[in-house]
C-alpha positions in Angstrom: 46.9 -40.8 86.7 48.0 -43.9 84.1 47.4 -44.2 81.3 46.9 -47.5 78.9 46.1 -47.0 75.4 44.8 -50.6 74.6 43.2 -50.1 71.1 46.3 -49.2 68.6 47.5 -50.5 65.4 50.6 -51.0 63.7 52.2 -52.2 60.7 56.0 -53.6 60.5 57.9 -52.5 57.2 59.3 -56.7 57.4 62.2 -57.7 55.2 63.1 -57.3 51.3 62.3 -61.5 51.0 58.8 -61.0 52.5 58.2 -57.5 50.7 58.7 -59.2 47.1 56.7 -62.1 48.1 53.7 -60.1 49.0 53.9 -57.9 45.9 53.5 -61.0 43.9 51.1 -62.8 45.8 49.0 -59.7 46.6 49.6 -59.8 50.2 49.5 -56.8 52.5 53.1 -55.0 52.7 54.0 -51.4 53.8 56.4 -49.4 51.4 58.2 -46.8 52.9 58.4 -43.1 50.3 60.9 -41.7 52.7 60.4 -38.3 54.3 58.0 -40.4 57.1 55.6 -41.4 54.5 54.4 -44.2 52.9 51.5 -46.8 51.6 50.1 -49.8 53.1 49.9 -51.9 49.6 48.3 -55.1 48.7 50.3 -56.6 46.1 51.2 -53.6 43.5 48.5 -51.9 44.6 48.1 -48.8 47.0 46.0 -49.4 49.4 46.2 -46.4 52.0 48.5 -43.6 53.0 50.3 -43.8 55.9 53.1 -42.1 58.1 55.9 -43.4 59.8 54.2 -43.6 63.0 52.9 -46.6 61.8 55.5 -48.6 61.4 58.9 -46.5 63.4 58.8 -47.7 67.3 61.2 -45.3 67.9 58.4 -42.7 66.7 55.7 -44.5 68.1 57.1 -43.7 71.6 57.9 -40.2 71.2 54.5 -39.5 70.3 53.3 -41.6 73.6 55.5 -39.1 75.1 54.2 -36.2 73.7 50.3 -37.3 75.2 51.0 -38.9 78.1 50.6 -42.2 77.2 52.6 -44.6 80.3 51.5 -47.7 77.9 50.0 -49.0 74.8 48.8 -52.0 73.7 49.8 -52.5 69.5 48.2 -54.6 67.1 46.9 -56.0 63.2 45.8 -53.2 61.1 42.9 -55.2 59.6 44.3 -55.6 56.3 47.1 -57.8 57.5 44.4 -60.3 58.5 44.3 -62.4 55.5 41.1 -64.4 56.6 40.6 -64.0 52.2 44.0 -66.8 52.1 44.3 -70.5 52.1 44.9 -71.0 55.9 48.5 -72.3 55.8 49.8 -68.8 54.0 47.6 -66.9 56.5 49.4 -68.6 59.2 52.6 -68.0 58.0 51.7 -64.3 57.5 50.1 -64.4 61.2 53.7 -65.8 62.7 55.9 -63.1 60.9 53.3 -60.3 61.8 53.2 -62.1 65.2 56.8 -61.6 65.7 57.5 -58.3 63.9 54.6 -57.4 67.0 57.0 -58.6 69.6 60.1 -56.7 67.9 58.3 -53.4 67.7 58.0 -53.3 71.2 60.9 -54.4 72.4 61.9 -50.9 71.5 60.5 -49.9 74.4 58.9 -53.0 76.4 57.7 -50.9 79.3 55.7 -48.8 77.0 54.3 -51.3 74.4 52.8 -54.3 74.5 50.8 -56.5 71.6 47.8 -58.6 70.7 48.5 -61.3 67.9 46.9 -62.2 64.7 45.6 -65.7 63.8 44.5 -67.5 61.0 40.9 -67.6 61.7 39.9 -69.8 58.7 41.5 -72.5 60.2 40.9 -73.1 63.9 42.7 -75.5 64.9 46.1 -73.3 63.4 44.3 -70.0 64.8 44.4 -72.1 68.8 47.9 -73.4 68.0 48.8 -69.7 66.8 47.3 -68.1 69.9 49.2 -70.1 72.2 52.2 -69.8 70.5 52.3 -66.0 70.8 51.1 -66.1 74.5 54.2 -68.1 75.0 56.4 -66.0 73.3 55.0 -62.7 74.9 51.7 -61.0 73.2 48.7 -60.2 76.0 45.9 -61.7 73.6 44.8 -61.5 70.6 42.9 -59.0 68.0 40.5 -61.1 65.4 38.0 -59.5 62.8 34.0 -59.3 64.2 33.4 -62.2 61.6 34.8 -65.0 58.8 33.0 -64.5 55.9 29.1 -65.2 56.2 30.2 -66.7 59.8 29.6 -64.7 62.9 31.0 -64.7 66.5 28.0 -67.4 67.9 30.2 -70.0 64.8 30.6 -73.2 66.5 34.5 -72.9 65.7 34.6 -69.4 66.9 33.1 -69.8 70.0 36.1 -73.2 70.1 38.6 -70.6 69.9 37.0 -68.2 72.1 37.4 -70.7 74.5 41.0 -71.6 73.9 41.5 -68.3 74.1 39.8 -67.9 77.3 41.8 -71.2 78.7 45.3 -70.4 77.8 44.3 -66.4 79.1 44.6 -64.4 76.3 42.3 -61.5 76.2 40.3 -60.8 73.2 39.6 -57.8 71.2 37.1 -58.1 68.6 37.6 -55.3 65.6 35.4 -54.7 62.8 36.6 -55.5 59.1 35.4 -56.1 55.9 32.2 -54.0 56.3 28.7 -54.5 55.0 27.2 -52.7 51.6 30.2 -51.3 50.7 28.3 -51.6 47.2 25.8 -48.7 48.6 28.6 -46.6 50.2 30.7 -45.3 48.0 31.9 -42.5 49.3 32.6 -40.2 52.3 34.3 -43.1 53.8 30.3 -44.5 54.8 31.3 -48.0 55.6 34.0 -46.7 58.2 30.9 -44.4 59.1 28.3 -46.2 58.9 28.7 -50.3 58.5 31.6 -50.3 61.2 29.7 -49.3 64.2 26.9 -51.8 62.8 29.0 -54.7 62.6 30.2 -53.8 66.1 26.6 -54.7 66.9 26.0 -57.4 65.0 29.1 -59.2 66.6 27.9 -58.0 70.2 24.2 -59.2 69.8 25.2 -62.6 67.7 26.9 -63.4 71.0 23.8 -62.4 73.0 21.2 -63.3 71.2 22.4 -66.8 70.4 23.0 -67.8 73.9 26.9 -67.8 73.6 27.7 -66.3 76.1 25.8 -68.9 78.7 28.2 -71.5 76.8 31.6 -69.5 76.9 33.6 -69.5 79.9 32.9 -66.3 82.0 36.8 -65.8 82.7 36.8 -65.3 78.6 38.1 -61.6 78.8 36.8 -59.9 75.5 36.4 -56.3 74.1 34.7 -54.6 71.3 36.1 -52.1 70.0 34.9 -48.3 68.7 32.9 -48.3 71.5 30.8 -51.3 70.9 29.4 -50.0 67.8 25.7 -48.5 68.3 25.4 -51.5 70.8 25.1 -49.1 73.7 22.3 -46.7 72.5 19.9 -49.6 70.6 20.1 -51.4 73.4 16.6 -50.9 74.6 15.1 -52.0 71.0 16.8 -55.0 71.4 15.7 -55.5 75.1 11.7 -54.4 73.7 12.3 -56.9 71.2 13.5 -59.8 73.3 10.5 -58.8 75.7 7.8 -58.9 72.8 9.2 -61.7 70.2 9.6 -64.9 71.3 12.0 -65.2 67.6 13.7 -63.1 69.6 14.5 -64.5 72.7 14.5 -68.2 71.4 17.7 -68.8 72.5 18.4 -66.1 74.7 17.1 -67.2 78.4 17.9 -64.3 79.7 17.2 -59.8 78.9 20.1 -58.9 76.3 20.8 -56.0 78.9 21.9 -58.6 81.4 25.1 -59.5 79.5 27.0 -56.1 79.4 29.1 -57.6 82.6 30.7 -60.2 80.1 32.4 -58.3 77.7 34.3 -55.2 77.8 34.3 -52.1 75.1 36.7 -49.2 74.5 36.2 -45.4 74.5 36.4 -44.2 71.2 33.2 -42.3 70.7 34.6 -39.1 70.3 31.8 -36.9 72.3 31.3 -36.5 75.7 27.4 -37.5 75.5 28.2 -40.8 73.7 30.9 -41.9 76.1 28.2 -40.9 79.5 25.7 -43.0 77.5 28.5 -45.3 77.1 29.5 -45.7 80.8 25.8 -45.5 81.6 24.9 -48.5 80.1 28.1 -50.9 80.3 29.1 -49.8 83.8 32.3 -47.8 84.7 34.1 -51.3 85.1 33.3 -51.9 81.7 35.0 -49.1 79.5 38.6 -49.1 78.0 40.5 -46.4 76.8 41.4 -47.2 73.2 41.9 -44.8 70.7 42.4 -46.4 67.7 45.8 -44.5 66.9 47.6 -43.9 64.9 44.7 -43.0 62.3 42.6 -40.3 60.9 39.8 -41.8 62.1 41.1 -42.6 65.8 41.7 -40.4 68.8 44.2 -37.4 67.6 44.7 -36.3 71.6 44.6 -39.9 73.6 42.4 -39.8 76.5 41.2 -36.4 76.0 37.9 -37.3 76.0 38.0 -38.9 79.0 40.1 -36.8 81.1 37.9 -33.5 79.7 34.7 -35.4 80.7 33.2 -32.8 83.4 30.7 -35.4 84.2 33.2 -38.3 85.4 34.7 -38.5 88.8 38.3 -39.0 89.7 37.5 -42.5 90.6 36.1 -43.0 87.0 38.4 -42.1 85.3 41.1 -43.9 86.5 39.2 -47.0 85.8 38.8 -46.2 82.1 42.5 -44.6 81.9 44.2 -47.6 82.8 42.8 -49.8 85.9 39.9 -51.2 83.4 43.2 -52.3 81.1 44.7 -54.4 83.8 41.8 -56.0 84.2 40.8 -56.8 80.9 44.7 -57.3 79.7 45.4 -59.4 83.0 48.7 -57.1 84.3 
């Protein structure tokens, strides 16, 4: 049975030039410790441990080996966004990240593919940028679930949702920059906590607002982490819509009807949370993405899927890898 891993992230070590530049400019860079370890840094600062996996390709594919992974599809650790920068140094962060991408998996092109990076404060660069990487070889595209106080139903998002959806690059929407970090701390809460929450604030800004009867429906777009708690507050959201016309104002039709335009991945780590999962966004409509290499991602890809006692055969193929082609367009 295939398997595509399309929820994975990466992050190129990039030259000395670029390396000194982002330590004065406090820009994202990845310094390498030896002995396979290092630090994601931002500027001269330290940002998060991290092993060679990361950043290696030739490691990267050993470890696909090692699971069983036939393909996976690479992109931004969130940090190399840079939505915080003027756009034009975004975008030229976006085009060597972009390309770095494209590198990394020429080590290995039948087993990795990428999703770009765009400057998403500027939309007009961010549509230029797309279609730039699409030309050059990414499958789509990986932006953040929202720009500052600006959600997914922004009139320039949804103009570069559509790009994106004219020039075919499929779409997957990862949470960053979480809410209340002030009230969490510790435990790593807002990973916890405030990502699967601004999973479903992206979903339900789309719904809600009526986006999705304005976006194209050959837009191919995913959420990531499983949607977020999309899936099991779905029917408060549907009693709400019923019973509030605030709710429903600009959303003609029940929220529940709109889990056929968007896709979301598997990582929900327990078997009862993925049955919910494919129970309420259909068996067409679940990825396999594990979020690798991470702490917090999928430490045996696809395990949870292929160990699921309740899923058929037929199932899960779908969410191993025929779901991918679909959403990824192979």
């Amino acid at each position: 049975m295939a398997v595509i891993d399309m929820h994975s992230h990466f992050f190129p070590l990039m030259d000395g030039a670029y390396r000194a530049w982002a330590e004065t400019e406090g820009l994202p860079w990845l310094h390498d410790a030896g002995g396979g370890q290092g630090f994601i840094m931002q500027g001269a600062n330290e940002f998060r441990p991290v092993e060679d996996i990361l950043w290696d390709p030739a490691r990267r594919v050993d470890a696909l080996d090692a699971q069983g992974i036939d393909l996976q599809i690479i992109c931004a650790t969130p940090i190399m966004f840079g939505y915080n920068r003027p756009a034009a140094k975004a975008l030229e962060c976006a085009q060597r990240f972009n390309d770095a991408a494209l590198t990394f998996c020429d080590h290995a092109p039948d087993r990795m593919k990428a999703l770009a990076q765009v400057p998403l404060q500027d939309i007009d660069l961010s549509c230029a940028e797309v279609s730039r990487a699409m030309e050059a070889g990414h499958l789509g595209v990986q932006i953040g679930n929202h720009m500052g106080l600006r959600n997914l139903d922004d009139a320039g998002i949804l103009t570069f949702l559509t790009h994106c959806a004219d020039v075919g690059a499929a779409v997957l929407i990862h949470p960053w920059d979480m809410m209340a970090r002030e009230r969490m701390p510790k435990y790593m809460l807002p990973w916890l906590v405030a990502m699967p929450a601004e999973t479903q604030l992206s979903i339900l800004s789309l719904i809600l607002s009526g986006a999705f009867e304005r976006l194209p429906r050959n837009l191919r777009i995913c959420f990531g982490h499983g949607g977020g708690s999309f899936a099991f507050l779905l029917g408060r959201v549907e009693n709400a819509w019923t019973h509030r016309d605030i709710v429903r104002v600009d959303c003609p039709h029940p929220p529940s009807s709109y889990v056929n335009r968007f896709f979301v991945d598997s990582a929900v780590f327990d078997p009862r949370a993925l049955s919910l999962l494919i129970d309420v966004m259909g068996e067409d409509r679940v990825l396999l993405g594990s979020d690798h290499p991470f702490p917090l991602g999928e430490q045996d890809i696809g395990s949870l899927v292929q160990g699921h006692e309740g899923l058929s055969a037929a199932q899960k193929a779908k969410i191993l890898s025929g779901n991918a082609k679909d959403f990824l367009g192979l």
